[in-house]
N, C-alpha and C positions, 0 to 999 in steps of 0.2 A: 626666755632664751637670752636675752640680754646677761643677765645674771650670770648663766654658763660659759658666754663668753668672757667676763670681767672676772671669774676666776681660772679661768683658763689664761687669760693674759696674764695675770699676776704669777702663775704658776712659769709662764714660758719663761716672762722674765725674770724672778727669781733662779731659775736656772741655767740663764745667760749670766748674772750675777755671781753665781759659783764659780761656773767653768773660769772669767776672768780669775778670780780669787786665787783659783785651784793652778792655773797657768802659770805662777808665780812671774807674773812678765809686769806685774800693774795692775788696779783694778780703776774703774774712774775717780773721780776726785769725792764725789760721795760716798763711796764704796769705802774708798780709801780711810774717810777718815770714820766711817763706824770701823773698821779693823782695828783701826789703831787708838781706838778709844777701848774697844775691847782687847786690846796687848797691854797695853799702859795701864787702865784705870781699872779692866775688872767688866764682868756680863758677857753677854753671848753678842754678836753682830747683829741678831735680829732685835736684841734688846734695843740697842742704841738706836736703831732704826725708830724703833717706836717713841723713845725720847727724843728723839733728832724732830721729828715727824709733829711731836705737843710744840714745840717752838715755831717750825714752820705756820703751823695755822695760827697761829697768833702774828707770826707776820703777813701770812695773807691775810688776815680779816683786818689787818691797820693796812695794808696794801691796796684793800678793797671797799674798806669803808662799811664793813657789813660783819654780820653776826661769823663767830668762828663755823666751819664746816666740821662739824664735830665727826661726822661721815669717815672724812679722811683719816682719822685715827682708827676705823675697820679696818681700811685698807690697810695701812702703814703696819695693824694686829698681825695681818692676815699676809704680809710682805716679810715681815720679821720671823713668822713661825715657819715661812718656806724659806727662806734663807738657810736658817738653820736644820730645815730638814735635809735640804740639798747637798750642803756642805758636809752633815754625818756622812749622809749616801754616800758622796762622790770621793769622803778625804781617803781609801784606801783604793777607789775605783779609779779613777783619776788622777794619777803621779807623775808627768810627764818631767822628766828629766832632761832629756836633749832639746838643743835651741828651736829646732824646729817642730816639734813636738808642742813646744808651747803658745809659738806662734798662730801652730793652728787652734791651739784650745783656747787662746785668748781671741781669734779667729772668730770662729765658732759662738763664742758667750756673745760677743758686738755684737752681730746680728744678730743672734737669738733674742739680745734684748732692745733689740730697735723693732722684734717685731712684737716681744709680748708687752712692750708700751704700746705700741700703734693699736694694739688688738683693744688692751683693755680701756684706754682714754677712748677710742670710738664708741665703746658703752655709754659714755658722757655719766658715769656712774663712780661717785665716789674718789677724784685721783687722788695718788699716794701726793702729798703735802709737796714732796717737791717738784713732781708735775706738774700740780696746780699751780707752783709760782712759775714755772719755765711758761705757760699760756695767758697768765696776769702779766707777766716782764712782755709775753709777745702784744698783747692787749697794748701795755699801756706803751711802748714804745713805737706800736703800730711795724712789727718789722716779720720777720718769718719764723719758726720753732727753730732752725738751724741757729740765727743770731740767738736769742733770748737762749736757749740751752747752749753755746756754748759760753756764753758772758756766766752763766751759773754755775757752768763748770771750771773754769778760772777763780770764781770766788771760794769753791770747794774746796777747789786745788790748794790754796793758800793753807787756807784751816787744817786742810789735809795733812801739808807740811811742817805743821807745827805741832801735829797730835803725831809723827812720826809714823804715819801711815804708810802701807804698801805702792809707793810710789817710783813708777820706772818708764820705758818706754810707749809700757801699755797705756801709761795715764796718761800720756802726749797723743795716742793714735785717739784715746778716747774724747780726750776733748777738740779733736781737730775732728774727729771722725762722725762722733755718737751724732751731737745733733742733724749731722747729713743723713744720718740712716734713718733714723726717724721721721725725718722728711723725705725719705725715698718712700718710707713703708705706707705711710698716711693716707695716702690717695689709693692704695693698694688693698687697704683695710675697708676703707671706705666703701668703693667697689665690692668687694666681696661681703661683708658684714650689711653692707646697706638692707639689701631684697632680703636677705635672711630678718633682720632685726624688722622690718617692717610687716613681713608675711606674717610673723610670729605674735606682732601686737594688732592686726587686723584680726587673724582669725577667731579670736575667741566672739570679738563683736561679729561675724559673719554669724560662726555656730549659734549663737543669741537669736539673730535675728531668724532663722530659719528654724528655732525651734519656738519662737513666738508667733509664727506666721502656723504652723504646725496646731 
């Protein structure tokens, strides 16, 4: 079950990931700069996700003093190929043109992707590379995902802006915003996903025992 949950999170938030995109208002500061690696240099967004995502883990595993999380490059597989799937879907379905039109699309994406983060990190299963450094930066400065994600997103930001990435007002609500959503959603997730995620790895040891006693 856990499993179903950890592509269903990736899935939520790869299509909060679009709708920003598609809103043309900003997207966040990582968002921003795979766009505009793929405007500039060439490949698809989810590509550069997955390139972005090989350097990450080599900064978390010098960050954490331990073997690289080879794992996170599934994810980051598995982030990249719904990116791009969302972004076909949505580039003729989604064209908002009027200001407030966008507002809510880009609306819309933030929360969608404060919750399909909160979803798929509570899996404790494989996070996307820059996840795992937003929880290593909370780790090691001992402070809350709000801080540590927004400090990540200010260093994005930069990069961003020098890959001449999709950067506007959206990328200001995001980095003021995302890491608050994500600490709204966490305890939220937790809650709901806990009893589920626990039933699901007890019972098969239940059924076991009852068919041994049998």
């Amino acid at each position: 079950m856990k499993y179903v949950f950890y592509v269903l999170g990736i899935f939520i938030l790869t299509l909060g990931i679009s709708f920003t995109i598609q809103s043309d208002l900003g997207t966040s500061p990582f968002d921003a700069l795979l766009v505009g690696l793929s405007i500039n240099v060439g490949l698809t967004v989810g590509s550069w996700e997955v390139i972005i995502a090989l350097l990450l883990i080599g900064c978390n595993s010098f960050l954490k003093k331990q073997r690289p999380e080879i794992l996170g490059l599934l994810t980051a597989f598995i982030t990249g190929i719904s990116i791009d799937m969302w972004l076909f879907l949505l580039h003729n379905l989604i064209t908002p043109e009027l200001w407030y039109s966008k507002v809510v699309c880009f609306g819309i994406g933030l929360v969608v992707i404060g919750l399909g983060t909160a979803t798929y990190l509570h899996t404790n299963f494989a996070p996307i590379p820059v996840d795992r450094l937003t929880l290593i930066i909370q780790e090691l400065t001992r402070t809350n995902i709000f801080f540590s994600r927004t400090f990540i997103y200010l260093v994005f930001l930069i990069m961003a802006m020098i890959s001449n990435g999709p950067i506007g007002i959206g990328t200001l609500l995001t980095v003021c915003l995302g890491g608050l959503i994500l600490n709204y959603f966490m305890p939220y997730t937790k809650k709901v996903l806990d009893p589920i995620l626990t039933h699901s790895s007890t019972t098969p040891n239940y059924d076991k025992d009852e068919n041994h006693k049998i």
